[in-house]
Residue frames as a rotation matrix with the C-alpha (Angstrom) as fourth column:
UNK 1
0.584 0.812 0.000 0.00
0.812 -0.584 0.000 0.00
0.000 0.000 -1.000 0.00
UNK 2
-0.243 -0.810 0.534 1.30
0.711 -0.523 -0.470 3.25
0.660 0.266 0.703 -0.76
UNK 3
-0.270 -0.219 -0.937 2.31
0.949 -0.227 -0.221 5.88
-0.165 -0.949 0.269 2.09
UNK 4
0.206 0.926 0.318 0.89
0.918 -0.295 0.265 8.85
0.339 0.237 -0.910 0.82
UNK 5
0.761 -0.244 -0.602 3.33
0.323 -0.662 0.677 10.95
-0.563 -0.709 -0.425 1.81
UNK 6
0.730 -0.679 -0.082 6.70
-0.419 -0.349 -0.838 12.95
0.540 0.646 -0.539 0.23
UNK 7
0.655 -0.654 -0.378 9.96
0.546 0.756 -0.361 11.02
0.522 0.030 0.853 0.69
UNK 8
0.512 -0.467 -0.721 12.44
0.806 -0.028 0.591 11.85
-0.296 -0.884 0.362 3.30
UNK 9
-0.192 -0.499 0.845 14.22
0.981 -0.114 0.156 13.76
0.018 0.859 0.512 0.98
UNK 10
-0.247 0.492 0.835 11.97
0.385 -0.741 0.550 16.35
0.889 0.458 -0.006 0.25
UNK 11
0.722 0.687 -0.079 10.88
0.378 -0.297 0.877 16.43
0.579 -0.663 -0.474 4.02
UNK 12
0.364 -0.618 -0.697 14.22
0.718 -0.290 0.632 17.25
-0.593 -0.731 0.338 5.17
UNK 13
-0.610 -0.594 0.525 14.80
0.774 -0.587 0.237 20.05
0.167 0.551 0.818 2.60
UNK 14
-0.627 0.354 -0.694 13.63
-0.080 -0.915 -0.394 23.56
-0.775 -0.192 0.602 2.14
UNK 15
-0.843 0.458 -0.281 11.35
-0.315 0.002 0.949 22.49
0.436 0.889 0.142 -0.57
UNK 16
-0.318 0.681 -0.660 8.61
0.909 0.416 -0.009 20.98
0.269 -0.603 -0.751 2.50
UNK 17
0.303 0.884 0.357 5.99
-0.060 -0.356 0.932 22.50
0.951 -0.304 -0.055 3.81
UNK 18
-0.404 -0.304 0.863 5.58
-0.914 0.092 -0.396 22.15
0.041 -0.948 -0.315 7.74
UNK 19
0.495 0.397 0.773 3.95
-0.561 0.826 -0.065 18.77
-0.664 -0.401 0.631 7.49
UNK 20
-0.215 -0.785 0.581 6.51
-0.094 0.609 0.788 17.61
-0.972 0.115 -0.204 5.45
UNK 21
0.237 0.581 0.778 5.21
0.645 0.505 -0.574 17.86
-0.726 0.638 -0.255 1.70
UNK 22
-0.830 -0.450 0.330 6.36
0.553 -0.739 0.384 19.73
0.072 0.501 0.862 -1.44
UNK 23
-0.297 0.937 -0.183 5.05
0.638 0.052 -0.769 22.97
-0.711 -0.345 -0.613 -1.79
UNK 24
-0.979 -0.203 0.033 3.38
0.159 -0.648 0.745 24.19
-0.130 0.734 0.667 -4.19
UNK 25
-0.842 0.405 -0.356 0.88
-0.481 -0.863 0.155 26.68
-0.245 0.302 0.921 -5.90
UNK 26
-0.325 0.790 0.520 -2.80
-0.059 0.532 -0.845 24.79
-0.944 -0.305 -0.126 -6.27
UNK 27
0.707 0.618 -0.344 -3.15
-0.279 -0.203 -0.939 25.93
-0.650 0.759 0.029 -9.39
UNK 28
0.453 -0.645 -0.616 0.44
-0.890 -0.293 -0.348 25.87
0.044 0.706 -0.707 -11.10
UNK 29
0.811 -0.585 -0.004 2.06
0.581 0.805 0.120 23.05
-0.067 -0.100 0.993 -9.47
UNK 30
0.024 -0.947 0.321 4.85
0.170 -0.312 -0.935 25.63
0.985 0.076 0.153 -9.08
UNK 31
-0.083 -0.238 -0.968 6.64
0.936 0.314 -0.157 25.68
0.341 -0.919 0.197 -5.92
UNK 32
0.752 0.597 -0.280 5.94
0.660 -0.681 0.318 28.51
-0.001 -0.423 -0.906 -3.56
UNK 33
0.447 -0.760 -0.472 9.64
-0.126 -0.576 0.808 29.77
-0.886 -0.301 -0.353 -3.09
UNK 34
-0.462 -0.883 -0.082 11.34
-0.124 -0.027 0.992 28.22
-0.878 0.469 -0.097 -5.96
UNK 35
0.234 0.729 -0.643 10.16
-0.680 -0.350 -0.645 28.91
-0.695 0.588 0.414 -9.44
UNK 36
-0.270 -0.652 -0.709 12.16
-0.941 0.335 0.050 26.14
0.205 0.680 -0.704 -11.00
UNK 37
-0.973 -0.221 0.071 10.66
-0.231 0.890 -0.394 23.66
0.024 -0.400 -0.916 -9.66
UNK 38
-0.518 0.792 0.321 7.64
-0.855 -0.472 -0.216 21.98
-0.020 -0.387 0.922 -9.48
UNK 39
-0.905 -0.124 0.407 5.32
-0.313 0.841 -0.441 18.86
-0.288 -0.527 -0.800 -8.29
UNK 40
0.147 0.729 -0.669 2.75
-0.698 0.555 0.452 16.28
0.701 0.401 0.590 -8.50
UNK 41
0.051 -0.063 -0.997 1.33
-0.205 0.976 -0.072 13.82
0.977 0.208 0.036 -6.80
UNK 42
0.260 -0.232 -0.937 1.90
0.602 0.798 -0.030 12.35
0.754 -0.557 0.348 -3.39
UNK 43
-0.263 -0.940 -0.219 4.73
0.867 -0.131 -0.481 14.47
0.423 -0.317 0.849 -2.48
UNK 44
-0.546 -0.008 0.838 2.83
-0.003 -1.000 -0.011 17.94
0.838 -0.008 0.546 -2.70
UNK 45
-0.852 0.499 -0.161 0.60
0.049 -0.229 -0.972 19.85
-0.522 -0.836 0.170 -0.23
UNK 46
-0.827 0.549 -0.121 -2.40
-0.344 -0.324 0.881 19.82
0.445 0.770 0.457 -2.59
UNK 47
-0.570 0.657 0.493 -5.79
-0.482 0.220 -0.848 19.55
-0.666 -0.721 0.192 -1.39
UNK 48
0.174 0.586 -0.791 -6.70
-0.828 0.523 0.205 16.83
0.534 0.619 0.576 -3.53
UNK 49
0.917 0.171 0.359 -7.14
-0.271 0.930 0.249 12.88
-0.292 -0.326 0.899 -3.00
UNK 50
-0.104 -0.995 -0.014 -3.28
-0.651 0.057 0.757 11.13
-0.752 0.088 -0.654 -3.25
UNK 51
0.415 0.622 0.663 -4.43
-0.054 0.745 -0.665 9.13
-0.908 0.240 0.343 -6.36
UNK 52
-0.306 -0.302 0.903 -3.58
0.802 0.429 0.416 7.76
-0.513 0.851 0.111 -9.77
UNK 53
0.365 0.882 0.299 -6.34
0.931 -0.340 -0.136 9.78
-0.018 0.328 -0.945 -10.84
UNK 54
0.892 0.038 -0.451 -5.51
0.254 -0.867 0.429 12.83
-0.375 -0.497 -0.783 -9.44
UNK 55
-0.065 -0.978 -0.197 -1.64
0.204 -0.207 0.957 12.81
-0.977 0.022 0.213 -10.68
UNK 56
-0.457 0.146 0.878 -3.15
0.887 0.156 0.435 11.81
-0.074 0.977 -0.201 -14.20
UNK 57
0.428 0.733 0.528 -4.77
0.877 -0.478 -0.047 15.01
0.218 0.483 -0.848 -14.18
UNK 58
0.526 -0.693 -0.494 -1.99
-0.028 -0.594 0.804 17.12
-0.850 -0.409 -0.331 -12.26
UNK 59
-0.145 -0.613 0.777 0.62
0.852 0.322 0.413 15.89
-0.503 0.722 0.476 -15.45
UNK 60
0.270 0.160 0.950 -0.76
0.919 -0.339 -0.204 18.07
0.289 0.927 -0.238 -18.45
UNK 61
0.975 -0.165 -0.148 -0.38
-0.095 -0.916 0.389 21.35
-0.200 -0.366 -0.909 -15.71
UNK 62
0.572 -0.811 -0.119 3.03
-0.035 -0.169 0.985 20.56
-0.819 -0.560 -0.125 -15.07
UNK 63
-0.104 -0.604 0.790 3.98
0.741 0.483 0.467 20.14
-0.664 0.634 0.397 -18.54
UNK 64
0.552 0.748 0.368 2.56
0.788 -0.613 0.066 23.39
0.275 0.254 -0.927 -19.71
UNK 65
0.982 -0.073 -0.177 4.05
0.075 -0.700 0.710 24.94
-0.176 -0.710 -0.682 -17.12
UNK 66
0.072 -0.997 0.036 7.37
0.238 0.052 0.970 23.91
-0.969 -0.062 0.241 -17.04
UNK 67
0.161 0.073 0.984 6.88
0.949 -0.285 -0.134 24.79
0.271 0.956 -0.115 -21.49
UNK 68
0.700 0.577 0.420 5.87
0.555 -0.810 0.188 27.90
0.449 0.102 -0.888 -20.46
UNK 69
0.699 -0.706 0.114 8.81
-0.441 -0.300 0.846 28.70
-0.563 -0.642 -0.521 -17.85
UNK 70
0.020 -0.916 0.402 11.57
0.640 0.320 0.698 27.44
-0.768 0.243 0.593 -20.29
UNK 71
-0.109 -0.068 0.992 10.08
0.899 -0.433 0.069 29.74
0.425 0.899 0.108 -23.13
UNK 72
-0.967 -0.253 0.020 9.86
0.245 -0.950 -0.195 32.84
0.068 -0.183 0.981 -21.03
UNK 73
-0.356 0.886 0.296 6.07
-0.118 -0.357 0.926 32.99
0.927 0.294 0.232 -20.74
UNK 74
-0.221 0.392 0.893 3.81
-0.974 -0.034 -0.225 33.12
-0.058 -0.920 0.389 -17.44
UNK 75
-0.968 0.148 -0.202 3.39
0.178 0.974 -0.138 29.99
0.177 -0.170 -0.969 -15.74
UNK 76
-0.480 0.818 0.318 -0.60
-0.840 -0.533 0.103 29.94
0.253 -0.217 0.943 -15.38
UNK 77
-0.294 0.661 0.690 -3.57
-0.659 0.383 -0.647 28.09
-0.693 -0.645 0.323 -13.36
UNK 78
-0.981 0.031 -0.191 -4.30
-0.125 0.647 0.752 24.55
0.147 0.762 -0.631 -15.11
């Protein structure tokens, strides 16, 4: 069963949240502090369900986004 949670990693970096999860923007999937970066899934602080489902629909943002932030355009709300 999977733990539903962000890997040690991530909880012991500045990229966590206080409960221990990446954070980032609800809408962008871009991290709050670091604009290079950004998440899906499990790991994050999103108020969504930790699911297949849910990542499968998190994906297309983050790929957009991260398009959008390599060509110089605004990262924006998926």
């Amino acid at each position: 069963m999977p733990t539903h949670t962000a890997p040690e990693f991530i909880k012991r970096s500045n990229l966590s949240d206080t409960l221990g999860y990446l954070e980032v923007h609800k809408h962008t999937l871009q991290h709050s502090r670091y604009p290079n970066v950004f998440g899906l899934g499990d790991s994050t602080n999103l108020p969504v369900s930790k699911t297949e489902a849910a990542v499968f629909s998190q994906f297309p943002v983050v790929v957009h986004n991260l398009e959008n932030l390599l060509n110089a355009r605004d990262v924006v709300a998926g």
